[in-house]
Biopython code that builds the backbone (N, CA, C, O; Angstrom):
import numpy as np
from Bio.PDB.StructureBuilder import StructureBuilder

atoms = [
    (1, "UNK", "N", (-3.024, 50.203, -54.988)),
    (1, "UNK", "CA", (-1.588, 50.260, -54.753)),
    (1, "UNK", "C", (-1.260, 49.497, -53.479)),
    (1, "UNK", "O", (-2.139, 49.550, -52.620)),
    (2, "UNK", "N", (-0.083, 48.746, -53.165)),
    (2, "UNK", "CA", (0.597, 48.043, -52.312)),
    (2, "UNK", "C", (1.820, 48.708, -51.993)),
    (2, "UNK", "O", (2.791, 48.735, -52.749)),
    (3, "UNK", "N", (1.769, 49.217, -50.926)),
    (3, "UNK", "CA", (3.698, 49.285, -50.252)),
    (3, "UNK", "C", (3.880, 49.164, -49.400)),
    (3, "UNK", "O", (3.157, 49.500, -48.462)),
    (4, "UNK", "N", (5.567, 48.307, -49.305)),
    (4, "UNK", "CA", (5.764, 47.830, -48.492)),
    (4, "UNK", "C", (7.037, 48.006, -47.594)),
    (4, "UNK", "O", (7.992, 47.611, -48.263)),
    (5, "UNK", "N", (7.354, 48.330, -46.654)),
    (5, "UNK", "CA", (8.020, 48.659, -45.741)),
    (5, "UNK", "C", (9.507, 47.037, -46.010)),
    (5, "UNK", "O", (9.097, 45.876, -46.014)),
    (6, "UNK", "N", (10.913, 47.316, -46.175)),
    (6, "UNK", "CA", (12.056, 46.153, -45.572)),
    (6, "UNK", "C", (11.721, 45.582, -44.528)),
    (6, "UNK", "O", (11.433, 44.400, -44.338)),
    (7, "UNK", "N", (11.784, 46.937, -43.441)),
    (7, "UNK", "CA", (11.743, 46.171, -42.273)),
    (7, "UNK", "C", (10.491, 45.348, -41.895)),
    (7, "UNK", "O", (10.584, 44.306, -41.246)),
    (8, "UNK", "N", (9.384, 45.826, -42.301)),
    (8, "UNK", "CA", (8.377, 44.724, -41.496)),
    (8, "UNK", "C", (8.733, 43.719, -42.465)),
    (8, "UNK", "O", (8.866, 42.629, -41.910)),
    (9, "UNK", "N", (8.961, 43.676, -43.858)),
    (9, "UNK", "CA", (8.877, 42.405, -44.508)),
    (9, "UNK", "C", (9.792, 41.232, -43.945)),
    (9, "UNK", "O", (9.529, 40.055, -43.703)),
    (10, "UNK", "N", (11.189, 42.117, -43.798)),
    (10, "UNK", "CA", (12.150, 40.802, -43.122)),
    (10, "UNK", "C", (11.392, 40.665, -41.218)),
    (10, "UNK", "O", (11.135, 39.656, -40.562)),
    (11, "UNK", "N", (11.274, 41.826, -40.940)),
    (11, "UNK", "CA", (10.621, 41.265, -39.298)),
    (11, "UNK", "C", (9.492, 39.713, -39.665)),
    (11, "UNK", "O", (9.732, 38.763, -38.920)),
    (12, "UNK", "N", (8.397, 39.493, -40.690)),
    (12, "UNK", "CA", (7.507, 39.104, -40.787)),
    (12, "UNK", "C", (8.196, 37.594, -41.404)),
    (12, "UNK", "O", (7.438, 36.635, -41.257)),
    (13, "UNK", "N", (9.337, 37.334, -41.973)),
    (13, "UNK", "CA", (9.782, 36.853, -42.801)),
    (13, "UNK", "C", (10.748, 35.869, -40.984)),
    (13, "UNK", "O", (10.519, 34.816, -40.389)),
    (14, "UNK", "N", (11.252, 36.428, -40.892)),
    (14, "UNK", "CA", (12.065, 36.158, -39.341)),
    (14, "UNK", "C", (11.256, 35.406, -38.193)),
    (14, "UNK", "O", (11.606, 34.411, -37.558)),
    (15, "UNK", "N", (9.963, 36.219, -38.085)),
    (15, "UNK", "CA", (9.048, 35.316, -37.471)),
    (15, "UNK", "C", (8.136, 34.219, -38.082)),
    (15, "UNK", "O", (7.191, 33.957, -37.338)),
    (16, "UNK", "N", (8.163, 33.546, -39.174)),
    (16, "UNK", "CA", (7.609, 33.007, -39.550)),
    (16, "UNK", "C", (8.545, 31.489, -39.698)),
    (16, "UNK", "O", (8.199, 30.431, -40.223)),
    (17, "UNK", "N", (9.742, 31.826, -39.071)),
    (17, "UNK", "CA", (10.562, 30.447, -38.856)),
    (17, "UNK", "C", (10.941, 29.695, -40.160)),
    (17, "UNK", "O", (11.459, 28.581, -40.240)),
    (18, "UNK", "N", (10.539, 30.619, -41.270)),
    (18, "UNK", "CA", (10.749, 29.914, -42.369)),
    (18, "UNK", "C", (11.681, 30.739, -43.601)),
    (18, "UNK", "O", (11.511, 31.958, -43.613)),
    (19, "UNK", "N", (12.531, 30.242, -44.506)),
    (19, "UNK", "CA", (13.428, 30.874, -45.472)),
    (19, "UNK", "C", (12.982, 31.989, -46.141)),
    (19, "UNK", "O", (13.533, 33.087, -46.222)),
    (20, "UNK", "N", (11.508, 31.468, -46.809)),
    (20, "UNK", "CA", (10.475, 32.332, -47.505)),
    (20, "UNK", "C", (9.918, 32.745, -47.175)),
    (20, "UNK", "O", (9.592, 32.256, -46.093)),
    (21, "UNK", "N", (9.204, 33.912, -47.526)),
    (21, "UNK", "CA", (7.860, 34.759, -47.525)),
    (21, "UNK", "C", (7.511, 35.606, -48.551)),
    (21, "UNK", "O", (7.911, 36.665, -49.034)),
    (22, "UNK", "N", (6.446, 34.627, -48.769)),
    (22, "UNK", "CA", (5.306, 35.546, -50.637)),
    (22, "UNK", "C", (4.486, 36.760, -49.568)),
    (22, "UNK", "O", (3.581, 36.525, -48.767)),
    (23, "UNK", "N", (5.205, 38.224, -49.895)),
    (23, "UNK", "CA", (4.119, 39.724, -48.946)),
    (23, "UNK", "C", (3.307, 39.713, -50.499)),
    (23, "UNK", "O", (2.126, 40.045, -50.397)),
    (24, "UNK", "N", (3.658, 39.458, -51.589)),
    (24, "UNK", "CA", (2.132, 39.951, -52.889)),
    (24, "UNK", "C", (2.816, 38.870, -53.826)),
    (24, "UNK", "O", (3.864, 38.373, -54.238)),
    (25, "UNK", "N", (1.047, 38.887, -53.860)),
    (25, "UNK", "CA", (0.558, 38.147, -55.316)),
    (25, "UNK", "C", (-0.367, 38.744, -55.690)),
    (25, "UNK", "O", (-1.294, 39.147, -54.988)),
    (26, "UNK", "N", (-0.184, 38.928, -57.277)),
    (26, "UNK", "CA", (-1.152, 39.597, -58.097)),
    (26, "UNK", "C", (-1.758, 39.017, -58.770)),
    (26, "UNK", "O", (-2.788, 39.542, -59.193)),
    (27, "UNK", "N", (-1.399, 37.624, -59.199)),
    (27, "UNK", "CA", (-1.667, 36.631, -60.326)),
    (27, "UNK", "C", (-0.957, 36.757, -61.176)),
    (27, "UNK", "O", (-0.700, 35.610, -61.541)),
    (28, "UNK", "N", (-0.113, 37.852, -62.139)),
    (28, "UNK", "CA", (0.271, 37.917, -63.111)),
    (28, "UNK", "C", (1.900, 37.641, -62.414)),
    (28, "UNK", "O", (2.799, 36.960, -62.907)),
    (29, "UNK", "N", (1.912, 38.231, -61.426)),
    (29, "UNK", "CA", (2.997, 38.287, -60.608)),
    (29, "UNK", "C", (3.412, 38.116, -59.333)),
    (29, "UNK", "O", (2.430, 38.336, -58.624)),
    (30, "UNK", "N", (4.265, 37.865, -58.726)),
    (30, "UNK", "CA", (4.393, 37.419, -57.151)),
    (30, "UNK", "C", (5.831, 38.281, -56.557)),
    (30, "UNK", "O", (6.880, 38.494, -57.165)),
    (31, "UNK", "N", (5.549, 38.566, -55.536)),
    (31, "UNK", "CA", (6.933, 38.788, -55.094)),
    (31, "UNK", "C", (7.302, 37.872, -53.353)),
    (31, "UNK", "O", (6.460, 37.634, -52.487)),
    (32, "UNK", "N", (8.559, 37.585, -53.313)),
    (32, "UNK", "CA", (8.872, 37.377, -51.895)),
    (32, "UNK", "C", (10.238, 37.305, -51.317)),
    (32, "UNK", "O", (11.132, 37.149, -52.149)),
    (33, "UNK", "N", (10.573, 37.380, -50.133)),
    (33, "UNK", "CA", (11.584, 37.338, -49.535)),
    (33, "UNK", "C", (12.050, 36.624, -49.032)),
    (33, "UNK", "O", (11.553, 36.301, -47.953)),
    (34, "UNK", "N", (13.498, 35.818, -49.575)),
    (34, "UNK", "CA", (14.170, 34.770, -49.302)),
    (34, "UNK", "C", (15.203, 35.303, -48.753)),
    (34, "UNK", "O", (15.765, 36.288, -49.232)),
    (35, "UNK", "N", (15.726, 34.469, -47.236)),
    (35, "UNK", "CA", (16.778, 34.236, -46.525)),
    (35, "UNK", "C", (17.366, 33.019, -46.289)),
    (35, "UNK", "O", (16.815, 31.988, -45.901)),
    (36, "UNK", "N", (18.527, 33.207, -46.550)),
    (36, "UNK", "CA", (19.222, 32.101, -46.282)),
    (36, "UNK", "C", (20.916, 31.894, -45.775)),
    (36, "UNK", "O", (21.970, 31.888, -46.412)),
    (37, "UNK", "N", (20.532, 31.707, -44.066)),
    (37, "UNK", "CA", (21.765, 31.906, -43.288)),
    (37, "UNK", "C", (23.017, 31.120, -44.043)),
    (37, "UNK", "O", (22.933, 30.293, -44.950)),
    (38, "UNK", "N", (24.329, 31.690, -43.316)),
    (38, "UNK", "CA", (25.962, 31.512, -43.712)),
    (38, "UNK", "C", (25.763, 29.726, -43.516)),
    (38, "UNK", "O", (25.173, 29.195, -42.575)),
    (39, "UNK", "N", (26.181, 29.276, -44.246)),
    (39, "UNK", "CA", (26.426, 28.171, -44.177)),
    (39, "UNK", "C", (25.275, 27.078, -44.170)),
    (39, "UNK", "O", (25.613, 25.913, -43.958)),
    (40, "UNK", "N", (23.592, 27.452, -44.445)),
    (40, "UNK", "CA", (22.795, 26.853, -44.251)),
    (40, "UNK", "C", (22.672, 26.238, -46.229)),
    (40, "UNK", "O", (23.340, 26.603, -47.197)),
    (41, "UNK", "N", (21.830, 25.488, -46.154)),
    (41, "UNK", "CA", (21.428, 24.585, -47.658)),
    (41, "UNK", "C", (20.283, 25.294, -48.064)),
    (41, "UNK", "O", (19.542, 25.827, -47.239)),
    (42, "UNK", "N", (20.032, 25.352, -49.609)),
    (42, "UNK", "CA", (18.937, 25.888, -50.610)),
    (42, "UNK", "C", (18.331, 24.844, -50.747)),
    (42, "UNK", "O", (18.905, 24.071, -51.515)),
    (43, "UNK", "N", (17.541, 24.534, -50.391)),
    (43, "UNK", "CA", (16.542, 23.403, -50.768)),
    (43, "UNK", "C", (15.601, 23.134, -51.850)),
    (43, "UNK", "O", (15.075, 22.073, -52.184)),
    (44, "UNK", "N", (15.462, 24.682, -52.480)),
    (44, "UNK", "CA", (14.168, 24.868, -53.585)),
    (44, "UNK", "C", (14.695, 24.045, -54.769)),
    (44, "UNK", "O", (15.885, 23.985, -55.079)),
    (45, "UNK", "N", (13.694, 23.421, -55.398)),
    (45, "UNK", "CA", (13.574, 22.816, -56.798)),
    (45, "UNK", "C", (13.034, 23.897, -57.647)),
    (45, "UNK", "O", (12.610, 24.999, -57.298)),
    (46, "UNK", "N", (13.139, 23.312, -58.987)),
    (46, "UNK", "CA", (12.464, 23.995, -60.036)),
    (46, "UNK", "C", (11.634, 24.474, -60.205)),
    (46, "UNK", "O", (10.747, 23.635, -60.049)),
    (47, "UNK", "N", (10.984, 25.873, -60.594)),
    (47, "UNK", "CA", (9.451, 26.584, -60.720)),
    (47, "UNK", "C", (8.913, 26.720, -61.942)),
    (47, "UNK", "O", (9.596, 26.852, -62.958)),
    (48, "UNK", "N", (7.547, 26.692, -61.916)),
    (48, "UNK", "CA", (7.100, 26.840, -63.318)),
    (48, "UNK", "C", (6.881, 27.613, -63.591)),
    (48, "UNK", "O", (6.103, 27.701, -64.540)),
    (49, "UNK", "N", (7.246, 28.421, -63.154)),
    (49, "UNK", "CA", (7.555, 30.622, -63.540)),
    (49, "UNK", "C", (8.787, 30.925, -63.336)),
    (49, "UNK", "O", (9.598, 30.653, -62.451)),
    (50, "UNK", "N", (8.810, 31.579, -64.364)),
    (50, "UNK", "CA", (10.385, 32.583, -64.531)),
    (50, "UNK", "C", (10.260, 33.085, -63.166)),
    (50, "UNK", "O", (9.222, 33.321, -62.549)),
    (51, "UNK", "N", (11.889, 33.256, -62.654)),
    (51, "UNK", "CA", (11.714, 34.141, -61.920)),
    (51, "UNK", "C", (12.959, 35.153, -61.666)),
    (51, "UNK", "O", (13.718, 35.198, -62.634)),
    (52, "UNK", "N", (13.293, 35.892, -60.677)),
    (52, "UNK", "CA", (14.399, 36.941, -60.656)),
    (52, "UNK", "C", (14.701, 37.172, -59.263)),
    (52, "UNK", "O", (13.968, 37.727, -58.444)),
    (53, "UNK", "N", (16.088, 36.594, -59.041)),
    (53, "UNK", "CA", (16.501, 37.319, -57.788)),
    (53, "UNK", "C", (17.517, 38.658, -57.777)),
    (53, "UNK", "O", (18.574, 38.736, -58.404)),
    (54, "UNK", "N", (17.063, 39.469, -57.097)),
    (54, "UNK", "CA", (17.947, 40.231, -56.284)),
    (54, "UNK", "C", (18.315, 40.491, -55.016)),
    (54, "UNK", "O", (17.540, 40.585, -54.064)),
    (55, "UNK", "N", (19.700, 40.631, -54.983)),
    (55, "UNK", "CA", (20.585, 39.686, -54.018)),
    (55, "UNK", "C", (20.209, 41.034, -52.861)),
    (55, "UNK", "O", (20.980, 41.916, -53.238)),
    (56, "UNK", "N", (19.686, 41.402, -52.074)),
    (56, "UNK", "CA", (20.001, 42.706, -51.005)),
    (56, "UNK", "C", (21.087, 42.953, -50.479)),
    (56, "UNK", "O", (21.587, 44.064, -50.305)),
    (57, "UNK", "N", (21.703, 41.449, -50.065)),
    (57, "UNK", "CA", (22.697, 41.385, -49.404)),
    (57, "UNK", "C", (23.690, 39.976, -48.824)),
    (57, "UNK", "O", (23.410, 38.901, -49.354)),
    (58, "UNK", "N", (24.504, 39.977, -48.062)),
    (58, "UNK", "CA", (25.090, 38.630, -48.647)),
    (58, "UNK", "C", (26.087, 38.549, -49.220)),
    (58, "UNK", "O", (26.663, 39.572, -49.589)),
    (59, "UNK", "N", (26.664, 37.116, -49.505)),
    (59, "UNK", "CA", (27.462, 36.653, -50.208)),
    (59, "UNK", "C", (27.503, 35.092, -50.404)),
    (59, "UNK", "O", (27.821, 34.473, -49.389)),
    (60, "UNK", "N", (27.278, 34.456, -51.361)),
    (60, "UNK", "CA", (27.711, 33.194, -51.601)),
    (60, "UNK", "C", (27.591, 32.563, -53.345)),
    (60, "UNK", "O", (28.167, 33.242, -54.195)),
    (61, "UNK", "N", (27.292, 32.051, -53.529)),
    (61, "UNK", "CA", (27.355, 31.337, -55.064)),
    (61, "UNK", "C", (26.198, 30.458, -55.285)),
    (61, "UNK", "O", (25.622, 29.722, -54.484)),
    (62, "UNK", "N", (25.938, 30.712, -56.714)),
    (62, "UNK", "CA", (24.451, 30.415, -57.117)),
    (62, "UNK", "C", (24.420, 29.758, -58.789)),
    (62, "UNK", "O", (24.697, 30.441, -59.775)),
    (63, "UNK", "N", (24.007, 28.250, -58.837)),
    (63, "UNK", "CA", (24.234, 27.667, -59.870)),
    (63, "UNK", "C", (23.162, 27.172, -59.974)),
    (63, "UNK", "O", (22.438, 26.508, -59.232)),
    (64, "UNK", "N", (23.051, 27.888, -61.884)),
    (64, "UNK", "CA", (22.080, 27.430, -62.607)),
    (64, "UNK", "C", (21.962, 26.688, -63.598)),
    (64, "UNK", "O", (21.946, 27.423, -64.586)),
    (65, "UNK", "N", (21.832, 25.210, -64.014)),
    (65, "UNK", "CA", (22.281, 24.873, -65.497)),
    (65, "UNK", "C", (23.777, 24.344, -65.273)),
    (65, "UNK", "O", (24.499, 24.168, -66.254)),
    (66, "UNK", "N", (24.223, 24.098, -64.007)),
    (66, "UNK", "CA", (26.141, 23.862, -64.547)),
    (66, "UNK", "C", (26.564, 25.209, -64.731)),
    (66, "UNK", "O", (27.779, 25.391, -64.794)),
    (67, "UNK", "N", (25.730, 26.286, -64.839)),
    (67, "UNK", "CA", (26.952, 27.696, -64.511)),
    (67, "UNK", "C", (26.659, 28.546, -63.067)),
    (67, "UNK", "O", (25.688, 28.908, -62.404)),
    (68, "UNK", "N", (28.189, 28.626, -63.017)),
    (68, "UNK", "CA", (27.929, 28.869, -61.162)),
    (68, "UNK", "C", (28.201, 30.440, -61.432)),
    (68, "UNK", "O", (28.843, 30.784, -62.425)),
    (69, "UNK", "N", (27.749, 31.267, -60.620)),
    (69, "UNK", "CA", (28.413, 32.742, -60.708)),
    (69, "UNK", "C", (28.773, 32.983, -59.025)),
    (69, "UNK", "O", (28.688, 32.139, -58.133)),
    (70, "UNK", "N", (29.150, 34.249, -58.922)),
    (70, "UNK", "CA", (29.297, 35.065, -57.537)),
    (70, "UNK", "C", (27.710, 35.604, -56.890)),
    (70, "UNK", "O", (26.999, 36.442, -57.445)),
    (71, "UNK", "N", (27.528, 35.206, -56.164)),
    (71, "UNK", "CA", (25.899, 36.133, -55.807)),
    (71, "UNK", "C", (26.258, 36.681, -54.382)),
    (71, "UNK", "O", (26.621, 36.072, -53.377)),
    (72, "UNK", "N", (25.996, 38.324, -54.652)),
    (72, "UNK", "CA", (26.637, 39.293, -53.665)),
    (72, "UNK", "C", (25.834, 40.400, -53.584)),
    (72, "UNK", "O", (24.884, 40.653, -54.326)),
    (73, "UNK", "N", (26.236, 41.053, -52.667)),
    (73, "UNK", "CA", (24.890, 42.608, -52.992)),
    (73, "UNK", "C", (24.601, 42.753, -54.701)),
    (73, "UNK", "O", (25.437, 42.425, -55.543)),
    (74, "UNK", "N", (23.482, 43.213, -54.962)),
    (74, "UNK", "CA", (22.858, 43.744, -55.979)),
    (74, "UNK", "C", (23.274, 42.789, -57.278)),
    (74, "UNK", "O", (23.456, 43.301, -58.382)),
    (75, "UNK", "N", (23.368, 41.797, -57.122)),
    (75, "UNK", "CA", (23.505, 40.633, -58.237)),
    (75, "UNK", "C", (21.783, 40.865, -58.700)),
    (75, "UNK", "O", (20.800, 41.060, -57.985)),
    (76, "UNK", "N", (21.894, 40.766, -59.972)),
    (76, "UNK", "CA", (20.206, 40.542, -60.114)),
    (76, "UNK", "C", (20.566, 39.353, -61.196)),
    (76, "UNK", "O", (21.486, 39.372, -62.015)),
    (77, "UNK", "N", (19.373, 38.080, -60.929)),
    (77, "UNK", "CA", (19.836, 37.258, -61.788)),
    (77, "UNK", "C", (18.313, 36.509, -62.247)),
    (77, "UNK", "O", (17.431, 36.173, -61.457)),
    (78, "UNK", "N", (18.289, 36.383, -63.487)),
    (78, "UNK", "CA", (17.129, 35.492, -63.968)),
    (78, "UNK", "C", (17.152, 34.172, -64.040)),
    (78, "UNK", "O", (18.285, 33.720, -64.204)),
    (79, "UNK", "N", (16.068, 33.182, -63.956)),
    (79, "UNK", "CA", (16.006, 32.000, -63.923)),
    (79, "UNK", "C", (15.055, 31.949, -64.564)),
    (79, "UNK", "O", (14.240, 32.850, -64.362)),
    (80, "UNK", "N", (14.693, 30.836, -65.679)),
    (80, "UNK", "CA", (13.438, 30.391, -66.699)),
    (80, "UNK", "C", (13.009, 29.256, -66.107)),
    (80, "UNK", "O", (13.612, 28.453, -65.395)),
    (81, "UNK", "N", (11.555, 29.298, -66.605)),
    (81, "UNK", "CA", (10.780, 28.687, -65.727)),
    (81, "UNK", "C", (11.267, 26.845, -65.815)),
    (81, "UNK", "O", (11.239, 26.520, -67.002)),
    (82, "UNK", "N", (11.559, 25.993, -65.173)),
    (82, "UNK", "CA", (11.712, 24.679, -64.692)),
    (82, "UNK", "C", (13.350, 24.308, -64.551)),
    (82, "UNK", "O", (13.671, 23.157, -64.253)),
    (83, "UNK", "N", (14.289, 25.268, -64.765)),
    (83, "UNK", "CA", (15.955, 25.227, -64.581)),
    (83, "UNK", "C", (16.004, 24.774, -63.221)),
    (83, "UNK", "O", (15.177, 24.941, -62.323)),
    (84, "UNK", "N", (17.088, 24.184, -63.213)),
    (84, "UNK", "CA", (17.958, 23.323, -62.127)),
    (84, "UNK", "C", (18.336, 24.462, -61.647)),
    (84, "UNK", "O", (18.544, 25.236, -62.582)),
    (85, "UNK", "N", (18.624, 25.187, -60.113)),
    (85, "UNK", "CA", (19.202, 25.915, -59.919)),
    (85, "UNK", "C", (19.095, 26.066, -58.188)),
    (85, "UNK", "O", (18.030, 25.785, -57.639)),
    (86, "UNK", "N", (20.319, 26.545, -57.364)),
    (86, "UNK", "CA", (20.408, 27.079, -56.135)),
    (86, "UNK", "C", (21.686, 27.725, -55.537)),
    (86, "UNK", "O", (22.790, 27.778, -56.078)),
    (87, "UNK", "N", (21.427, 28.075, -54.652)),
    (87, "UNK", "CA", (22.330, 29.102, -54.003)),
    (87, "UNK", "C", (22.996, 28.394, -53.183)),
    (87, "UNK", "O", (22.274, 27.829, -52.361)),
    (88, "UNK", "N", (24.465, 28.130, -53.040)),
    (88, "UNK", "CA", (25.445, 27.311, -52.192)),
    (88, "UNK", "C", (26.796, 28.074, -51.844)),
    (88, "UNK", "O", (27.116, 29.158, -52.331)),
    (89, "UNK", "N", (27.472, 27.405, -51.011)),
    (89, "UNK", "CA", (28.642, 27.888, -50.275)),
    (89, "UNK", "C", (28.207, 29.295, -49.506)),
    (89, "UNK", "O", (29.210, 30.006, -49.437)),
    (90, "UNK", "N", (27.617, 29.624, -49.199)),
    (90, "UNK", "CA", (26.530, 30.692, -48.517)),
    (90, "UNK", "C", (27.660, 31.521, -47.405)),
    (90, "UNK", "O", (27.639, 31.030, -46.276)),
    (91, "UNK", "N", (28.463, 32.499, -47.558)),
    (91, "UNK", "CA", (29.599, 32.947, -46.379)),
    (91, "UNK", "C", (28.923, 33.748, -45.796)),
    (91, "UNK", "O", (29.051, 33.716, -44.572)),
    (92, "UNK", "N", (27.897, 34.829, -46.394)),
    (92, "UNK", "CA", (27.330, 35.877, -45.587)),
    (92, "UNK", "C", (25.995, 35.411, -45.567)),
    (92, "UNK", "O", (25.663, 35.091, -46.708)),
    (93, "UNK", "N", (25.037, 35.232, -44.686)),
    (93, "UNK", "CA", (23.406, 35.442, -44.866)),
    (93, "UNK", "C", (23.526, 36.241, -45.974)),
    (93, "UNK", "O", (24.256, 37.204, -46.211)),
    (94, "UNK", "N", (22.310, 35.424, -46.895)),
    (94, "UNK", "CA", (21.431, 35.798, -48.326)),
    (94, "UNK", "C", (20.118, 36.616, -47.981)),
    (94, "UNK", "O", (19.041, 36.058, -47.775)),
    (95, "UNK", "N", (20.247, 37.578, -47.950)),
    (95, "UNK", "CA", (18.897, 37.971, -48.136)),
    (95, "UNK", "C", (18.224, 38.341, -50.016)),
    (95, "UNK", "O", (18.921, 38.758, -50.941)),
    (96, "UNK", "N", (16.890, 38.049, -50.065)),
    (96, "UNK", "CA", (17.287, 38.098, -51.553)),
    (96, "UNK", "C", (15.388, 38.617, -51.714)),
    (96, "UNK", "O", (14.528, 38.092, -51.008)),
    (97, "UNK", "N", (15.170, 39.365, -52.439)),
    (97, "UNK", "CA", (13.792, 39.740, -53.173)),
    (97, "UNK", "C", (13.861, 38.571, -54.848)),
    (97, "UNK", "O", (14.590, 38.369, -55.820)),
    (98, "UNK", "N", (12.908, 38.230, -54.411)),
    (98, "UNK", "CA", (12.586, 37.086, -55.137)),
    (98, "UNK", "C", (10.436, 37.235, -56.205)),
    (98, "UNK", "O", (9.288, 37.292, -55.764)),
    (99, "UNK", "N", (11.092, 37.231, -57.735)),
    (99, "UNK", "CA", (9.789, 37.990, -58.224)),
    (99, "UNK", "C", (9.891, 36.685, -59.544)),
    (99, "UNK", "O", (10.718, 36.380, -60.402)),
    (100, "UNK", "N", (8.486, 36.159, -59.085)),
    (100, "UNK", "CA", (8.009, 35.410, -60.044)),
    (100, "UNK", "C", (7.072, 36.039, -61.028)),
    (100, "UNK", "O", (6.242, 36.884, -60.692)),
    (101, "UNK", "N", (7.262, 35.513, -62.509)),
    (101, "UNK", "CA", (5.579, 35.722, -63.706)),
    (101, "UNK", "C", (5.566, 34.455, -64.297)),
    (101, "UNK", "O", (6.537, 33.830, -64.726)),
    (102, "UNK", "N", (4.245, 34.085, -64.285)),
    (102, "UNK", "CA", (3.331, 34.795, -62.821)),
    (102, "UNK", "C", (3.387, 34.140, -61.876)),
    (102, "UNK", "O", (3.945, 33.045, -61.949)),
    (103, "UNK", "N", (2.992, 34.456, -61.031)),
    (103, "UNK", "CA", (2.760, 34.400, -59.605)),
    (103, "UNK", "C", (2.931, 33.353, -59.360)),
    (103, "UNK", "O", (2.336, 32.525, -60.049)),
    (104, "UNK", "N", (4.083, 32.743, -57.945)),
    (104, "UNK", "CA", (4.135, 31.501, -57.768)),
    (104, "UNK", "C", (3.235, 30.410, -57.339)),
    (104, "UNK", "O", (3.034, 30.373, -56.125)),
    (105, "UNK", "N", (2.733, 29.641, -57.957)),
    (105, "UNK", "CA", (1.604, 28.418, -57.623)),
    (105, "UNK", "C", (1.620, 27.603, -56.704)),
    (105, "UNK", "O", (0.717, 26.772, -56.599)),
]
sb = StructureBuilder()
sb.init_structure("model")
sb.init_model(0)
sb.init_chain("A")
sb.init_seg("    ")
for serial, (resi, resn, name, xyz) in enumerate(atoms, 1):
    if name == "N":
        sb.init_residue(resn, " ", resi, " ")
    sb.init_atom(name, np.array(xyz, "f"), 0.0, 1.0, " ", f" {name:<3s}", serial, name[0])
structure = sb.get_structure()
């Protein structure tokens, strides 16, 4: 068994100077924690695993395919594996739990 504490994940996630952080990989599966400040750019391209965000918190808009939605607390949203897709117009910091199958490569 694995568990894991918010706070150290975003503390660990904060110091690492970077948007992302993969805390598990299982192989079959991955999980990690994406931030992404008010007004900053999504940079990620396409994955070759499905994957699923849920939004923790936040507010901004997230287009996949040419369809844009609202992405706000507790949005949970799927993405198939190699779709065009990112998170833009960003008003509140994104914090987001982010779960690939399998596991991101």
């Amino acid at each position: 068994m694995n568990a894991f504490e918010y706070g150290d994940i975003r503390q660990q996630q904060s110091e690492s100077g970077k948007p992302y952080l993969q805390f598990l990989n299982e192989g079959t599966m991955s999980l990690g924690l994406y931030v992404l400040e008010a007004g900053s750019i999504d940079r990620q391209t396409p994955h070759a695993e499905d994957e699923v965000y849920y939004v923790v918190s936040g507010a901004g808009s997230f287009t996949c395919e040419g369809q844009t939605i609202a992405a706000t607390a507790g949005s949970t949203i799927y993405v198939a594996a190699h779709a065009e897709h990112r998170f833009h117009d960003i008003t509140e910091s994104l914090t987001i739990l982010v779960f690939f199958a399998p596991a991101e490569s």
